[in-house]
C-alpha positions as CSV (number, residue, x, y, z in Angstrom):
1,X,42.4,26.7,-110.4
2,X,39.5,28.7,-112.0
3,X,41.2,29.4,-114.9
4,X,41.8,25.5,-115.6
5,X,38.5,25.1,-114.8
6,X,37.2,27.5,-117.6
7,X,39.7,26.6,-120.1
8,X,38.4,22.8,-119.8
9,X,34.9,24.3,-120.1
10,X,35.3,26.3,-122.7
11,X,37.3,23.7,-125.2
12,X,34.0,22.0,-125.5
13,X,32.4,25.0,-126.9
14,X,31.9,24.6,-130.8
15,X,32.0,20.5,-130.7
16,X,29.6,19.0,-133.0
17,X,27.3,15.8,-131.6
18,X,28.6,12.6,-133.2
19,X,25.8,10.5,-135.2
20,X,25.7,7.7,-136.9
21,X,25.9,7.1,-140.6
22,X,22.5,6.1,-142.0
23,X,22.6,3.2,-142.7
24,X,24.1,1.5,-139.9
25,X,21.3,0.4,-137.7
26,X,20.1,-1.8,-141.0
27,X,23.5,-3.1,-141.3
28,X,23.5,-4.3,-137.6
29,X,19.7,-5.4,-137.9
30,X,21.0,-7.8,-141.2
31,X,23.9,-8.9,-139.3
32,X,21.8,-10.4,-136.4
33,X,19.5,-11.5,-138.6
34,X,22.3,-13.5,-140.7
35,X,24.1,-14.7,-137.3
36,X,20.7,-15.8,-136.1
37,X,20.2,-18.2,-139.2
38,X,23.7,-19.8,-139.1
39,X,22.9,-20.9,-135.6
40,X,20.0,-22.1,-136.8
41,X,21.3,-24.1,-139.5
42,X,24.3,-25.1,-136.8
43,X,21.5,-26.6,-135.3
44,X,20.3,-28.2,-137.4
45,X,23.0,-30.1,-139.0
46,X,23.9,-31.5,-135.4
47,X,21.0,-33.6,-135.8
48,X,22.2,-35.0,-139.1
49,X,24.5,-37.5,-137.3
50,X,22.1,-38.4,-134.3
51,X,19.4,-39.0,-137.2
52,X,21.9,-41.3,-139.0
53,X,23.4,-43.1,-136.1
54,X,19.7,-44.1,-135.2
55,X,18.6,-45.4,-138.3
56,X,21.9,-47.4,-137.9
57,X,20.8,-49.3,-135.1
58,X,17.4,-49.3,-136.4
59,X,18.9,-51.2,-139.2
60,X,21.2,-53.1,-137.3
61,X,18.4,-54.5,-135.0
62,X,16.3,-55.8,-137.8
63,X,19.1,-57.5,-139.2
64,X,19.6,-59.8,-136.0
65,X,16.6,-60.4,-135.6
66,X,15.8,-61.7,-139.0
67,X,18.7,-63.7,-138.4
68,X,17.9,-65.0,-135.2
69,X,14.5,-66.3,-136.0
70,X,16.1,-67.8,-139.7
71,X,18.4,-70.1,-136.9
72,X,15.6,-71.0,-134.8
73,X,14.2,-72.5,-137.5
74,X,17.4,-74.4,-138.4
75,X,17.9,-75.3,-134.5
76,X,14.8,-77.0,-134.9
77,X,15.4,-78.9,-137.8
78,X,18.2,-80.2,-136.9
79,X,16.8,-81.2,-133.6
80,X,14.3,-83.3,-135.3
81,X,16.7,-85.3,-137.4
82,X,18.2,-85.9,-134.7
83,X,15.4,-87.2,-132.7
84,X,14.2,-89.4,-135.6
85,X,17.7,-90.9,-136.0
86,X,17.3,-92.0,-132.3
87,X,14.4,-93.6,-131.2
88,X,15.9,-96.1,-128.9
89,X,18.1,-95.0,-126.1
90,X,19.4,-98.4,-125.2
91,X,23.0,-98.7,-127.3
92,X,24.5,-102.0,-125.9
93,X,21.6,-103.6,-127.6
């Protein structure tokens, strides 16, 4: 049993601490800094289709109501031609 233990021991003598290369931690700091810009243009760009679907109804609304004051106007016209073409409510006479 101590023999397995000194063999295991030993087979670490002579091994070398791993590193890095050099420039890796600039390659990881560019890829964060490239991920964190494509969200941010993600985000962006979901906006794009709220922003339009507002100025839509926006454009939408404006349009009835231009429209709905343009046939009050003829409501009333027409409500006074009529009133002028009767003036007496007794027919049978």
């Amino acid at each position: 049993m101590e023999a397995w233990k000194n063999k295991v021991v030993n087979s670490l003598e002579g091994m070398e601490e791993v590193r890095p290369p050099e420039g890796n931690l600039l390659k990881i700091k560019e890829k964060i800094k490239e991920r964190k810009s494509k969200e941010l243009q993600k985000q962006q760009s979901q906006w794009m289709p709220v922003a339009a679907v507002i100025v839509m109804l926006l454009c939408a609304n404006v349009f009835v109501v231009s429209n709905y004051f343009e046939y009050q106007d003829d409501t009333e016209q027409v409500s006074n031609s009529y009133s002028e073409m009767i003036s007496d409510f007794n027919i049978y006479e």
